[in-house]
N, C-alpha and C positions, 0 to 999 in steps of 0.2 A: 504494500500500500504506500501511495507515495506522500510522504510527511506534510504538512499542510505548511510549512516555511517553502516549499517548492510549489503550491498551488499556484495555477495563473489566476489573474483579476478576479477572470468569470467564473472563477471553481469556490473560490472564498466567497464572494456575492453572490450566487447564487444559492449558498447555504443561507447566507444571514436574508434574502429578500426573502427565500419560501412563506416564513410565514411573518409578518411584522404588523406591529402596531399603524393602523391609520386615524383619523382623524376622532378627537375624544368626541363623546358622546355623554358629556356631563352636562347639565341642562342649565339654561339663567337659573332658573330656582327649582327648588322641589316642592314636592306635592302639601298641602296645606300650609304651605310659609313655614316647614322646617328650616332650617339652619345647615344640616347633617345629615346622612343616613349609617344606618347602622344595620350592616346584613350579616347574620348569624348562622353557620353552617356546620352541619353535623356530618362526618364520612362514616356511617354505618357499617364497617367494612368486619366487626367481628370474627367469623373461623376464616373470612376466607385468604387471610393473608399467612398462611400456614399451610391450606389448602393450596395455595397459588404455587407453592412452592415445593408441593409432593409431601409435606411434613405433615403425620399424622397422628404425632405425641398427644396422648388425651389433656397432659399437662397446657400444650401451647394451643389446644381448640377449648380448655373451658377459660383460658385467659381470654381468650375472643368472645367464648359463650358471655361472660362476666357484662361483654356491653350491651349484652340485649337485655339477661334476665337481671342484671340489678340496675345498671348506669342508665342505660335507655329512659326507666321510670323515672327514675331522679331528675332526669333534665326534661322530661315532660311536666314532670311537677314545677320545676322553677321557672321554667315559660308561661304556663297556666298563672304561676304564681301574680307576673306583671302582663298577662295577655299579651304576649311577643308571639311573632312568626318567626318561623324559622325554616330555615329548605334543609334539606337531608338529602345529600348521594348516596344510594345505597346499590352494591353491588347484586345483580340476579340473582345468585348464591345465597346471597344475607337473605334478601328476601323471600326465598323457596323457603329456606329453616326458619325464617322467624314472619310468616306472611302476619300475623295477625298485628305483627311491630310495626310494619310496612302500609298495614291497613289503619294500625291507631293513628299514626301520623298526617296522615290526609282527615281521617276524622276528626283530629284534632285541631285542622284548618292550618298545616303546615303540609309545604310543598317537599314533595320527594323527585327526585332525579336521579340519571344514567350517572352512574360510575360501573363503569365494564360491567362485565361476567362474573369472573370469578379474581376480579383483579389482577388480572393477567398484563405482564409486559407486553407493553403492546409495540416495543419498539423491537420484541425479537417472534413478531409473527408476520406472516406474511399480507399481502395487502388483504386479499377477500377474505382469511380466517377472523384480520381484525374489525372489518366491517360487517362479518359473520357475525361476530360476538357479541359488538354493539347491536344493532339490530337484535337480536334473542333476546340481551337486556331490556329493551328500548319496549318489546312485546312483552314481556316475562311482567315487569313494574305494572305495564296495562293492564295486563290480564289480573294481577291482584290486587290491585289499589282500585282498578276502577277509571283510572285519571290516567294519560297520555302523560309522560313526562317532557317537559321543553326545552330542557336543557342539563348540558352536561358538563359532568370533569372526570377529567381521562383518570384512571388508575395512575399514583402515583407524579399527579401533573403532566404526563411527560406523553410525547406528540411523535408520532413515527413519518416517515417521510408522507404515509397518504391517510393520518390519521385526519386534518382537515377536508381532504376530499367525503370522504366517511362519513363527519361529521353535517357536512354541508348537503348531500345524496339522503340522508336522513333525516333532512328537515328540522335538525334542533334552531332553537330559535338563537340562545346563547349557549359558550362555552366561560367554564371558570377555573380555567388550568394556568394560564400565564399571568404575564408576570413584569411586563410593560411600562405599566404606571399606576395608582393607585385609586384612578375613577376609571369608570367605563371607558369602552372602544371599540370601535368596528375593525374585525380584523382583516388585513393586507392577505393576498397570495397573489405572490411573486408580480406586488405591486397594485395589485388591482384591487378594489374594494369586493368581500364577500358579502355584507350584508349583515354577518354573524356578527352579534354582540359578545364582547369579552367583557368577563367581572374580576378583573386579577387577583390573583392572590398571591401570598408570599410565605419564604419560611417563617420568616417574626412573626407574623401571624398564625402561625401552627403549634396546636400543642404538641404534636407529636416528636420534632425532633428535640424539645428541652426535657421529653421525659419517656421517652423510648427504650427500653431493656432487651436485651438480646445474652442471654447467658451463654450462648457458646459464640459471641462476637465481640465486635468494638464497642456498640450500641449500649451505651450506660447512663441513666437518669442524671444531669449533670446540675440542673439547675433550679433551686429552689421553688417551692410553687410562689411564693410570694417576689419575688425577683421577676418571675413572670409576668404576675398579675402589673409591678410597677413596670414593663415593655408594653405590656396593653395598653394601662392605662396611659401613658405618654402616645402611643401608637392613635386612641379615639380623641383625646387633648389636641395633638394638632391636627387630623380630619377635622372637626368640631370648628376647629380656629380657621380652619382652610374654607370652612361650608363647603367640604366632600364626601366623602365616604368613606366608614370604617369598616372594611368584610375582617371575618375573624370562620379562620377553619376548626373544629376540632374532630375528636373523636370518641365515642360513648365511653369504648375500653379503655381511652386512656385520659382524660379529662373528670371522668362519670365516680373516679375514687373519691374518700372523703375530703383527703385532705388540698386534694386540687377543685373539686367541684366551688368549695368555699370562695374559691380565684373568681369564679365564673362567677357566684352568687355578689361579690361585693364587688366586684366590674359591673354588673348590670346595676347593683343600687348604685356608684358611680355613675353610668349613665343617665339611669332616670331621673337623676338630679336635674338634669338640664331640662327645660320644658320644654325645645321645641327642637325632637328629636324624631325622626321617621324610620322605625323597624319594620325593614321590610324583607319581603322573602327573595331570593335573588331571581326567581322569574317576576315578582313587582318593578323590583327596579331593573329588569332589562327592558318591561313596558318601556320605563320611561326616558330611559335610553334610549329605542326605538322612536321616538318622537324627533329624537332628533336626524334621525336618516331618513324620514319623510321632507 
């Protein structure tokens, strides 16, 4: 393979134009004269990242079980708590094993969406296996929620050469994988405008790599949950000051423990301090996003 210090022009640009950031899609204002929005996301992703992996220790599928049968409730209680929406990517997988989790969440008046199959790399499948998979997902979520889902985020954020073709053949309305900027955006392929809305996300906004475990790897819980909470809380402080938007990823299994849910629990009463704040689900504000590609 030839080193990429030897690429010509067109071999380096044409990597970096495939998919890019085009024009934002942040609005004059938001919807009833907030200030902010604040989109709150859950990755459902429990056995199946264990499964994705061939690993079928009962020890590392009921760490995964742990987010549906206890975390999952907990942060359905804390939403109820302040009537927040919230969207959920949840893998086909999660949802086949835990339909009725899949089902309380739309009941709940929270939006679920595509995150893969069975969380499978999608950067080591081939093109039609990977739009195979999406698609089975895309039907699998229907078929038990009831609701079409409208958008997605890839397994693991991460985009294979014809993961946007897939995505766009598929009809999702947004995607929430990149990582661009931190308001919305219509994304570029190879220059041209798609249509698709991006809702970016980033690691600092991820619970999972500040408290990730992996006993036979590198993967070690590094960083206090309270350390955390104060990167949040600085993270919604300037959206808030910005009047943009704060998205915030987690995860049931790994957020949904005691003594991290508490992070969640006194960031939201941080937030709700402020009065004119808009929680919305991320198919909400890619509506309003949308308004502006009209």
């Amino acid at each position: 393979m030839t080193p990429s210090w030897q690429w010509p022009d067109e071999v380096w640009r044409g990597h970096v134009e495939a998919v890019r950031a085009g024009r934002s899609l942040r609005p004059a204002a938001w919807p009833n004269g907030a200030r902010a929005v604040v989109a709150l996301s859950f990755d459902s992703d429990h056995e199946t990242i264990p499964l994705r992996d061939g690993h079928i220790s009962p020890g590392l599928l009921a760490a995964g079980e742990y987010g549906s049968r206890t975390a999952a409730p907990r942060i359905l209680d804390l939403l109820a708590r302040h009537d927040i929406p919230a969207t959920f990517f949840m893998p086909a997988v999660s949802a086949l094993l835990h339909p009725d989790e899949a089902r309380g969440y739309v009941a709940a008046g929270h939006e679920i969406g595509v995150h893969g199959w069975i969380h499978e790399r999608n950067t080591q499948l081939a093109a039609q296996d990977e739009k195979d998979l999406l698609r089975r997902a895309l039907d699998t979520l229907t078929e038990i929620t009831g609701t079409r889902p409208t958008g997605i985020r890839t397994p693991s954020w991460d985009f294979s050469e014809t993961t946007l073709p897939a995505i766009l053949e598929l009809g999702f309305r947004y995607d929430s994988s990149l990582m661009a900027d931190d308001d919305p955006y219509e994304v570029l392929a190879n220059g041209k405008p798609t249509g698709l809305i991006e809702l970016p996300v980033d690691w600092i906004r991820d619970d999972a790599p500040y408290f990730t475990m992996d006993r036979f790897g590198s993967s070690r819980p590094y960083t206090r949950p309270r350390d955390v909470l104060e990167v949040w809380v600085d993270e919604f402080d300037a959206a808030y000051r910005e009047g943009g938007v704060f998205q915030l990823t987690m995860h049931p299994h790994v957020i949904g423990h005691r003594s991290r849910l508490v992070i969640l629990r006194e960031l939201i009463d941080h937030i709700v301090a402020h009065q004119d704040i808009w929680f919305a689900t991320h198919a909400q504000l890619a509506e309003v996003a949308a308004e502006q590609l009209r």
